[in-house]
C-alpha positions as CSV (number, residue, x, y, z in Angstrom):
1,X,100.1,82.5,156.6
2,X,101.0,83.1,160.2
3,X,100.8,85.6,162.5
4,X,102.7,89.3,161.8
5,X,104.6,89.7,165.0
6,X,104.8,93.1,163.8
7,X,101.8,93.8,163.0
8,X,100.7,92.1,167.1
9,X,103.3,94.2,168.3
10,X,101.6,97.6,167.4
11,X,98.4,96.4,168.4
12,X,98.9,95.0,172.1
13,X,100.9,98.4,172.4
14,X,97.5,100.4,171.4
15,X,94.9,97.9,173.2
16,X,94.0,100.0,176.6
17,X,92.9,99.0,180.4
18,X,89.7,99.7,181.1
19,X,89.0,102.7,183.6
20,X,87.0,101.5,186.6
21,X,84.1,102.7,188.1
22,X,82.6,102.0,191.5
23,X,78.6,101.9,191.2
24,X,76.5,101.6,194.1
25,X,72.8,100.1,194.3
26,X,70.2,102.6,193.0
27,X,67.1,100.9,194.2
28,X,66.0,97.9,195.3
29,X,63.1,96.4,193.1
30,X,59.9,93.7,193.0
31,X,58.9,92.6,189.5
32,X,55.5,91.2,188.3
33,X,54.0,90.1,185.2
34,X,56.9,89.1,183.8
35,X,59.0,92.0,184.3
36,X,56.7,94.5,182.8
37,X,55.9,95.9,186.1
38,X,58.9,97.1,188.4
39,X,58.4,98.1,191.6
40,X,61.1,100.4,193.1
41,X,62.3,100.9,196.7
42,X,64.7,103.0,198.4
43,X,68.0,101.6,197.8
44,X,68.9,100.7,201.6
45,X,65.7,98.7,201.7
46,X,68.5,95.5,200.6
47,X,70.8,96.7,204.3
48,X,67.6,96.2,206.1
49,X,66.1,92.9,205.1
50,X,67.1,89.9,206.7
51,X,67.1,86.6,204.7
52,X,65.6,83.0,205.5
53,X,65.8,80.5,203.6
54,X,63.9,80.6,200.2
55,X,64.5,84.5,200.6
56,X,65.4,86.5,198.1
57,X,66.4,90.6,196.9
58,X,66.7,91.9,193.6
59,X,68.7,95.1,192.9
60,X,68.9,97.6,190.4
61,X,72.0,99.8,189.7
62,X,70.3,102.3,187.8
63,X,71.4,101.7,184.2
64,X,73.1,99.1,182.3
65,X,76.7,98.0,183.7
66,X,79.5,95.9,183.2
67,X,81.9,94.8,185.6
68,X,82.4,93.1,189.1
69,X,80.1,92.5,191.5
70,X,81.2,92.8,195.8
71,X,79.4,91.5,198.5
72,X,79.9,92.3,202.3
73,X,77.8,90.0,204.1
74,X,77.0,90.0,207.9
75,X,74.7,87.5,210.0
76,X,71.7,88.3,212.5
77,X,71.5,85.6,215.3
78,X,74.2,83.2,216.5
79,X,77.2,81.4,215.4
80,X,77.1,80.6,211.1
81,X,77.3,77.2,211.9
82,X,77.1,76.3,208.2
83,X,78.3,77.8,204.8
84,X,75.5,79.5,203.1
85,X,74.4,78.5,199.8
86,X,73.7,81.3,197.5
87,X,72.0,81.7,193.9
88,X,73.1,85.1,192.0
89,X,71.5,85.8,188.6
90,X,72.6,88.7,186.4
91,X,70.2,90.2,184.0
92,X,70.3,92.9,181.2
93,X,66.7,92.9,181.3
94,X,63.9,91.8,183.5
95,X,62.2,88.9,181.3
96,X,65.8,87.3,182.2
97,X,64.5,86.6,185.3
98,X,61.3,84.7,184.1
99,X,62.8,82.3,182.0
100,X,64.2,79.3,184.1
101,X,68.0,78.3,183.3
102,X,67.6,74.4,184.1
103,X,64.6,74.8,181.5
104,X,67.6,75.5,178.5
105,X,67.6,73.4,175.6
106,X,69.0,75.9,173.3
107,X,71.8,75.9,170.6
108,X,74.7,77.6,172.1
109,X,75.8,76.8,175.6
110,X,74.5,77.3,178.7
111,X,77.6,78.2,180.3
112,X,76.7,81.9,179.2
113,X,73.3,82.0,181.2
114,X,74.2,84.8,183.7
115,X,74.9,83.2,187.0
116,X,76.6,82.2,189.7
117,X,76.1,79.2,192.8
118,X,78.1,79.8,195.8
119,X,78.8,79.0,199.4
120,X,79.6,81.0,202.0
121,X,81.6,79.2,204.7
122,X,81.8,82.1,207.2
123,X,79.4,85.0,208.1
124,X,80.6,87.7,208.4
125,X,82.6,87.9,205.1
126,X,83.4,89.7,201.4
127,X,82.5,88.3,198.3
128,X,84.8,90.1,195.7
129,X,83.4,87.9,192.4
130,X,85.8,87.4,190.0
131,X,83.8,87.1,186.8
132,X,82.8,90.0,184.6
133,X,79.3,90.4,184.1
134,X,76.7,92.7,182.0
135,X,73.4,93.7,183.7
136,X,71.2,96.0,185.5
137,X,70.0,94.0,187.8
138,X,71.0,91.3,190.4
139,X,68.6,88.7,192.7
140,X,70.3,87.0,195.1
141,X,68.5,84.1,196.5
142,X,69.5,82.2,199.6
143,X,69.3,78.7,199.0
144,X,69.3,77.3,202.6
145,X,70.6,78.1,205.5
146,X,71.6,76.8,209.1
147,X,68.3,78.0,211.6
148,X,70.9,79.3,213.9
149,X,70.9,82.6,211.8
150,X,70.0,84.8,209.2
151,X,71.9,86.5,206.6
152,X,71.9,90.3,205.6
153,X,74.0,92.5,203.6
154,X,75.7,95.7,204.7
155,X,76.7,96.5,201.2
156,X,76.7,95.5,198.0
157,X,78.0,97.4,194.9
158,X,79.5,96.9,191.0
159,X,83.1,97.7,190.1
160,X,82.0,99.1,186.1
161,X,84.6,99.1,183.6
162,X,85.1,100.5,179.7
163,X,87.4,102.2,178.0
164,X,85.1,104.9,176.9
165,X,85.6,107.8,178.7
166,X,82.9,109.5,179.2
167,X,84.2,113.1,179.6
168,X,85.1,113.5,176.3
169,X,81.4,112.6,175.2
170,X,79.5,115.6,174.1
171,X,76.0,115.9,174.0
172,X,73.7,115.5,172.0
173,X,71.2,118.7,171.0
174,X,68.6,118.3,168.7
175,X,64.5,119.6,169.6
176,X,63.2,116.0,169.6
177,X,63.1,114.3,173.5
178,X,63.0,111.0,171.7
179,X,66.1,111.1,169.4
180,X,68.0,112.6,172.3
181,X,66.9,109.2,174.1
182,X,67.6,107.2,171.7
183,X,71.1,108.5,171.1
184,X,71.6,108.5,174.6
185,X,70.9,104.8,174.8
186,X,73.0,103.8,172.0
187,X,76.1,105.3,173.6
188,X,75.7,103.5,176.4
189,X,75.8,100.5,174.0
190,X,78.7,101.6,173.1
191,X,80.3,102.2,176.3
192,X,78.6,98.8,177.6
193,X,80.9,97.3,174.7
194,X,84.5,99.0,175.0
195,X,86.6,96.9,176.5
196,X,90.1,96.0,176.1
197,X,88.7,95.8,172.0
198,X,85.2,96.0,170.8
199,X,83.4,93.7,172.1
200,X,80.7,92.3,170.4
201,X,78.6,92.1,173.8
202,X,79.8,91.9,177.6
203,X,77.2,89.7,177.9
204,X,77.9,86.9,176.0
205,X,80.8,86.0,173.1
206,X,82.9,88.9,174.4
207,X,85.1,88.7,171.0
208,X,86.2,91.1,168.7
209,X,83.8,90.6,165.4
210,X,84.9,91.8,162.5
211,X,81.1,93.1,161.7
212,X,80.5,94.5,164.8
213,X,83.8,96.3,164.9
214,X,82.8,98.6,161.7
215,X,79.6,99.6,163.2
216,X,81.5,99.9,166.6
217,X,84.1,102.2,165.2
218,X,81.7,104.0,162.9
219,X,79.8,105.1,166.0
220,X,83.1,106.0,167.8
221,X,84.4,108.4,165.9
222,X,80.9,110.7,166.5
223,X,81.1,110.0,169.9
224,X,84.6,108.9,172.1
225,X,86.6,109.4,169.7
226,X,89.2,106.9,170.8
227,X,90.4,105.9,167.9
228,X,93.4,104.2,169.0
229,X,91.2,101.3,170.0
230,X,90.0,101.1,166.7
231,X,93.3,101.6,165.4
232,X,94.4,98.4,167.6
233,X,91.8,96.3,166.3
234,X,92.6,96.9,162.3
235,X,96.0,95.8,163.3
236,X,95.0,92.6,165.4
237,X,92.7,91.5,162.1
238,X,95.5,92.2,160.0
239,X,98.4,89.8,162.6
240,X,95.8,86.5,162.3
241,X,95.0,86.3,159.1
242,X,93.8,82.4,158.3
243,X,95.8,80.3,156.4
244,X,94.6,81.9,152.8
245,X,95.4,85.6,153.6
246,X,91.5,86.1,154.3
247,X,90.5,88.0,157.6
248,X,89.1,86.0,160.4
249,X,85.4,87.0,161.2
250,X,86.4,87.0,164.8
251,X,89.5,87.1,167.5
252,X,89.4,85.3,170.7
253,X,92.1,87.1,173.5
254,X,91.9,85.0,176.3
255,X,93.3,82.9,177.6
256,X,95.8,84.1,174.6
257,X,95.3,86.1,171.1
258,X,93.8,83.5,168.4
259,X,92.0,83.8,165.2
260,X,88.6,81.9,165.3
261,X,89.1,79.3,162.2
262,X,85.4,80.6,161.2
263,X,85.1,81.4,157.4
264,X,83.2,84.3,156.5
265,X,82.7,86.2,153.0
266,X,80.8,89.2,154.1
267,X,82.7,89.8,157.3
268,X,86.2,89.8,156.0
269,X,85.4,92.1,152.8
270,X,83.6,94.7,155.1
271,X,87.9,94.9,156.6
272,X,87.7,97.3,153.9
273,X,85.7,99.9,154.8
274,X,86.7,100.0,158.3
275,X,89.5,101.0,157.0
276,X,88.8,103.5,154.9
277,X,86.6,104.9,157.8
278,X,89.5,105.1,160.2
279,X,91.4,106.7,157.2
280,X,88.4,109.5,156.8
281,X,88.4,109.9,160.8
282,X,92.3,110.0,161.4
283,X,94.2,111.2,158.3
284,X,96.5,108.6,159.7
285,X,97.8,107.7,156.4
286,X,100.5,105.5,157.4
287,X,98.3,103.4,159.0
288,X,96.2,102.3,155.8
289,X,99.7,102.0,154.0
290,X,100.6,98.9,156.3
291,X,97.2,97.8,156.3
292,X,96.4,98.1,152.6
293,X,97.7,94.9,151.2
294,X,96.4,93.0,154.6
295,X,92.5,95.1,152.7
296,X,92.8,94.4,149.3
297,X,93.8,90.7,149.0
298,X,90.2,90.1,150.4
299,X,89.0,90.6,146.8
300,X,90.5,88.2,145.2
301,X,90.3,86.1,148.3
302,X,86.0,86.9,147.6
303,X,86.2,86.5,143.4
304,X,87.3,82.8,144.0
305,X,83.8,82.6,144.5
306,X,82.3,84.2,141.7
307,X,80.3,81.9,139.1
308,X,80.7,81.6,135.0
309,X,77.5,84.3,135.3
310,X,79.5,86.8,137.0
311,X,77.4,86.1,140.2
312,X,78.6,85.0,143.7
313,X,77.4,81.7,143.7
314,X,74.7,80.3,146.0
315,X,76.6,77.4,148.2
316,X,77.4,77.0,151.5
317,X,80.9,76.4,149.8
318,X,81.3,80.5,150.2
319,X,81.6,80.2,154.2
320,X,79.1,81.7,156.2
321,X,77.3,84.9,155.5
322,X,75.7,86.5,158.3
323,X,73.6,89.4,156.6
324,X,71.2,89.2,159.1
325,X,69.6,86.8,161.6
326,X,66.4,86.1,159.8
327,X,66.7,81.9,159.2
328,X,64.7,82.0,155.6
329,X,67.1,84.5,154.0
330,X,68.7,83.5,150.3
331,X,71.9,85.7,150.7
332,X,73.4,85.1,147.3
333,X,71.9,88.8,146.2
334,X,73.1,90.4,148.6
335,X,76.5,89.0,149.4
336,X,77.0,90.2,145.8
337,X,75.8,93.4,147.2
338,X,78.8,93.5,149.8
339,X,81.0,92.2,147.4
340,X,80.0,95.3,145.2
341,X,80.4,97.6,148.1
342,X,83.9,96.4,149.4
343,X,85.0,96.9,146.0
344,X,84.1,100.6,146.0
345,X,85.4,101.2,148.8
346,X,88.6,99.5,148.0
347,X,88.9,102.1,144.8
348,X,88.9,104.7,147.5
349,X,91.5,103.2,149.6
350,X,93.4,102.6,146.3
351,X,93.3,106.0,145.1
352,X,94.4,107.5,148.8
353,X,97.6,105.6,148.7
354,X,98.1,106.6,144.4
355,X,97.7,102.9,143.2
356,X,96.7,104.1,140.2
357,X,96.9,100.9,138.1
358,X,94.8,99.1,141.4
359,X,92.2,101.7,140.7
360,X,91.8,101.4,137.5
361,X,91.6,97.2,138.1
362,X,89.0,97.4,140.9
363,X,86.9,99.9,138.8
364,X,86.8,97.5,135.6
365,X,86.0,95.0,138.2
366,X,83.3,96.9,139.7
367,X,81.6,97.6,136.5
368,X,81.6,94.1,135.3
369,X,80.2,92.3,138.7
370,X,77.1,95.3,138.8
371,X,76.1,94.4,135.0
372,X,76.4,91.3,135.9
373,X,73.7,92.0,138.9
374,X,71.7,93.8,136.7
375,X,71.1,91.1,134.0
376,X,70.9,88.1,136.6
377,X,69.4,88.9,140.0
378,X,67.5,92.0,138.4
379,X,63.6,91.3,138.3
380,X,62.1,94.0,136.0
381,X,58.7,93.1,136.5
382,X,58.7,93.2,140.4
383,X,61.5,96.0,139.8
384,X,63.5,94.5,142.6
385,X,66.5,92.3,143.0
386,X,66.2,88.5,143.5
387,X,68.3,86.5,145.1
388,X,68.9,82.3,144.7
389,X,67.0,79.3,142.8
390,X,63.9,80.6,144.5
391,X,63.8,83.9,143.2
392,X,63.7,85.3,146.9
393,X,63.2,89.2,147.6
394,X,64.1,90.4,150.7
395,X,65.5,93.8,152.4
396,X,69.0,92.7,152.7
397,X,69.5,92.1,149.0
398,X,68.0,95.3,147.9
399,X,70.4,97.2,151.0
400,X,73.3,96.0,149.6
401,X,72.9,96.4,146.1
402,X,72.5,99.9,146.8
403,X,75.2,99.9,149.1
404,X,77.0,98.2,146.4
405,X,76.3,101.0,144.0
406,X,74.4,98.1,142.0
407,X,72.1,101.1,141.4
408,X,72.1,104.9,142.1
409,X,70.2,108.0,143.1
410,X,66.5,108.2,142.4
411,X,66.5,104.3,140.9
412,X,67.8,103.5,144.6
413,X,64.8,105.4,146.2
414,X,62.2,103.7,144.6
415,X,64.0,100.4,144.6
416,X,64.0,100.7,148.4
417,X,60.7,102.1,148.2
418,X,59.4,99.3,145.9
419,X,60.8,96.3,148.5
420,X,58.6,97.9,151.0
421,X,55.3,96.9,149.0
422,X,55.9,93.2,148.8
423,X,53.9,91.0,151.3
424,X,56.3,88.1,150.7
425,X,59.8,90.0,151.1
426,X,61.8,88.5,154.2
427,X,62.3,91.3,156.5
428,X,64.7,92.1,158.8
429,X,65.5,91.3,162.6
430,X,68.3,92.3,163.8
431,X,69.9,96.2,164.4
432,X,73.1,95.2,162.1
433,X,70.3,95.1,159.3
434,X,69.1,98.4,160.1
435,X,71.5,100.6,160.4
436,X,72.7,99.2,156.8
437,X,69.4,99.4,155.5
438,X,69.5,103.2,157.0
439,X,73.0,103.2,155.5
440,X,71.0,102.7,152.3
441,X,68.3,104.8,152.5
442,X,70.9,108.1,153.2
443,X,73.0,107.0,150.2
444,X,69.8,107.0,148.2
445,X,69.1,110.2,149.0
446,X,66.0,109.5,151.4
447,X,67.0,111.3,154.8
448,X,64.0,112.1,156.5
449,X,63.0,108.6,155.5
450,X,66.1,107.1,157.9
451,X,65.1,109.2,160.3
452,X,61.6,107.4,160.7
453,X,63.3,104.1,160.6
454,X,65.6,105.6,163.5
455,X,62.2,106.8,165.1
456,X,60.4,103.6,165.0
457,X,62.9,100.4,164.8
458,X,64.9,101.9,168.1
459,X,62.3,103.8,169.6
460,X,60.6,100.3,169.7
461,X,63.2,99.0,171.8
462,X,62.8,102.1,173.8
463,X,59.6,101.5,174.3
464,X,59.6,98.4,175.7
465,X,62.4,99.7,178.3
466,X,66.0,99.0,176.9
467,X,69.0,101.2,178.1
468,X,71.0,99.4,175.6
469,X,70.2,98.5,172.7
470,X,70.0,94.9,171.6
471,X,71.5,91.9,169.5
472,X,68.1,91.3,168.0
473,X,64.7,93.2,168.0
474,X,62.0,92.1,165.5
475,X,59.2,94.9,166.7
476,X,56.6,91.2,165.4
477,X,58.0,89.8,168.1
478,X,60.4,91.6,170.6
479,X,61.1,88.2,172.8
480,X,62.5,86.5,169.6
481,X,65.7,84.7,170.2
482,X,68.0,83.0,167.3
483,X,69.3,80.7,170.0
484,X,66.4,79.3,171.9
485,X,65.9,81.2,174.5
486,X,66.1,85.3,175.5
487,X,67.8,84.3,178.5
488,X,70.7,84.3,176.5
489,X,70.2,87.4,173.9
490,X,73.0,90.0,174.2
491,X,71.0,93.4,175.6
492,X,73.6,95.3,174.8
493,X,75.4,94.6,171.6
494,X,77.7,96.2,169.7
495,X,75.9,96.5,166.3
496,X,73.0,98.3,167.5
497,X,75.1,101.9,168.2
498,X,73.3,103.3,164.9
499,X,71.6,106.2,166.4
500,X,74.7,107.4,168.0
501,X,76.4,107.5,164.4
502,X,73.7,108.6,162.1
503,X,72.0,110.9,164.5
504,X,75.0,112.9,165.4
505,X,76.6,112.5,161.5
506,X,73.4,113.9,159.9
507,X,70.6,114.9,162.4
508,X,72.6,117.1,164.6
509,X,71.7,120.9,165.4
């Protein structure tokens, strides 16, 4: 289709420069046992020690950060008669550390391991780095150096930057230590994650997702509140389209603005209630009146799809559906669920802008894709939804056809309830899935039983010391990785804001 100048236009003017932020080192730190055990000392412990080769300090600034990292070094003994070789790792979490890069093998590229090699011709000098990175901590190693002298550091300190401003954040009051924690960490993730867009992670990917960006923006509007970078990002979805009208599951904007070429059926109809959301946050009306058509064509784009049964079919033909990270997971069932659910929420968007004969298409269409769910993927003896050849159960296809409205009120309850009592349902492993599956339980009705799900699932991650949340958390095994290898899991990711949104939307006093 081609880009929509117009459309690009109106977003670049809305996207924002990050504020900066100058951080100093808040301790210097010694970790054992993996990372479990941190050792602190006083922050000018780093001006004081002097480096030999094989020597090493590890810093911590305190809380999560992203940005730039500056170096002033200076030399103890005689002439630097050689450039200094020196090995910087960057991690979001101690266990980083334990896990050796050259060790690797896993399936996306190493080029995101958090590090840099470099060699310092002259002592005494700055080191302004130029990439942006996301941690807590730094170890710097010196690889060698000339016997003539030894290096130390006079200071060393982390230009932040975000776009959230964190004056306008309020805070959160409620008479339970934990859930203040716990919100208190997920805006962090937030902030961690506003960038020029909203980012997936600062760690690694650094592109705007269309998935992430509805959790993102959902979580924004209870806390920042800058909705003009939301604002931008509908636009920029809505300027790339791919070649069929569908929108892109992700945007790239470096070294220039490009659509990834990525098919996704889940991602692209969840443009809808993004929408809609901005809508319910803004009033900005005209807004969702240049963006509407850009909303709606993605069901058709979706029916395309749809079998002689009434069912989205089970290929691989569909594109990717993400769902969630767990590798065993049919997602037939419950992309029908988001198919359901974008189509509700299209009816809403329909009847804001008075598309009256839209409405009462997308309603006729809505009833005839949820019978169809009920009399193919419902199992009345298990009195759950099943989902492929295989006759798979799992959360994500129950979430969504209650998202989906495939069922209602106390029938969702004990279908979510029901789920919960089968040994051989595939579970869930990621934060995306839990804050739809405590989408889910609110829209059912069950409150207090999100709450414990808030409770546990975060306050796991807690627990085990996260300031941001992360990409993935299965509490079964909390070093699980879906690409080989932790030392390349996003700690702070842009789906896992959930307490921020729910806790302040419903829990707040």
């Amino acid at each position: 289709m081609g880009i929509n100048k117009e459309f690009l236009e109106k977003a670049l003017a809305l996207l924002p420069t990050p504020a900066q932020q100058t951080v100093t080192v808040a301790d210097t730190v010694t970790f054992s046992k993996n990372g479990l055990k941190i050792t602190k000392h006083p922050a000018e412990d780093y001006r004081l020690r002097v480096l030999s080769r094989g020597d090493s300090i590890c810093l911590d600034f305190g809380d999560h950060q992203v940005g730039y990292l500056h170096l002033k070094l200076r030399r103890v003994g005689g002439h630097s008669d050689a450039p200094v070789p020196l090995h910087i790792r960057f991690a979001e979490q101690p266990i980083e550390f334990f896990e050796n890069p050259e060790d690797y093998r896993g399936a996306i590229c190493s080029g995101w391991i958090q590090q840099e090699f470099l060699h310092v011709d002259l002592v005494p000098s700055e080191l302004h780095m130029p990439r942006r990175y996301a941690f807590r901590y730094v170890k710097i190693e010196v690889s060698d150096i000339s016997p003539s002298f030894k290096l130390a550091f006079d200071e060393i300190y982390c230009t932040a930057v975000s776009s959230a401003d964190d004056t306008v954040l309020e805070p959160y009051s409620y008479n339970d230590e934990l859930l203040c924690r716990l919100d208190k960490i997920a805006c962090r993730t937030l902030h961690g994650c506003m960038q020029t867009v909203f980012e997936d992670g600062p760690k690694r990917d650094r592109r705007l997702w269309m998935g992430d960006l509805r959790l993102q923006a959902q979580a924004n509007y209870e806390t920042y509140k800058n909705n003009n970078l939301v604002k931008a990002c509908l636009y920029l979805f809505a300027a790339l389209p791919m070649p069929n009208g569908q929108i892109s599951a992700c945007l790239f904007l470096e070294p220039e603005i490009e659509a990834d070429d990525f098919y996704m059926f889940d991602y692209a109809l969840l443009y809808i209630p993004t929408l809609l959301d901005y809508y319910n946050a803004t009033g900005d009306i005209d807004t969702v009146n240049e963006l509407y058509n850009s909303a709606i064509k993605q069901i058709g784009i979706a029916e395309k799809w749809i079998g002689e049964n009434g069912i989205v079919i089970d290929s691989e033909e569909v594109g990717w559906r993400f769902l969630d990270w767990t590798a065993e997971l049919n997602k037939q069932a419950g992309s029908h669920g988001v198919l359901l659910y974008a189509i509700k929420k299209a009816i809403e968007l329909a009847k804001i802008t008075n598309d009256e004969h839209t409405v009462k298409l997308l309603a006729d269409k809505h009833k005839k894709y949820r019978k169809a769910a009920l009399d193919v993927l419902w199992d009345n003896d298990r009195q759950l939804f099943i989902s492929g050849k295989e006759r798979q159960v799992s959360f994500a296809s129950q979430v969504w056809m209650v998202l989906g409205g495939a069922v209602e009120g106390e029938t969702a309850s004990k279908l979510l309830e029901q789920i919960k009592k089968q040994s051989d349902a595939i579970g869930m492993v990621t934060p995306y899935m839990y804050h739809n599956y405590i989408d889910a339980l609110i829209t059912a009705g069950d409150a207090n039983k999100a709450l414990e799900v808030i409770k546990s699932y975060f306050g796991g991650m807690a627990e085990l010391g996260a300031d941001t949340f992360w990409e993935i958390y299965n509490p079964e095994n909390p070093d699980e990785s879906p690409y080989g290898g932790t030392i390349v899991n996003s700690y702070c990711h842009a789906w896992s804001c959930a307490p921020a949104y729910f806790l302040r939307k419903y829990f707040s006093k």
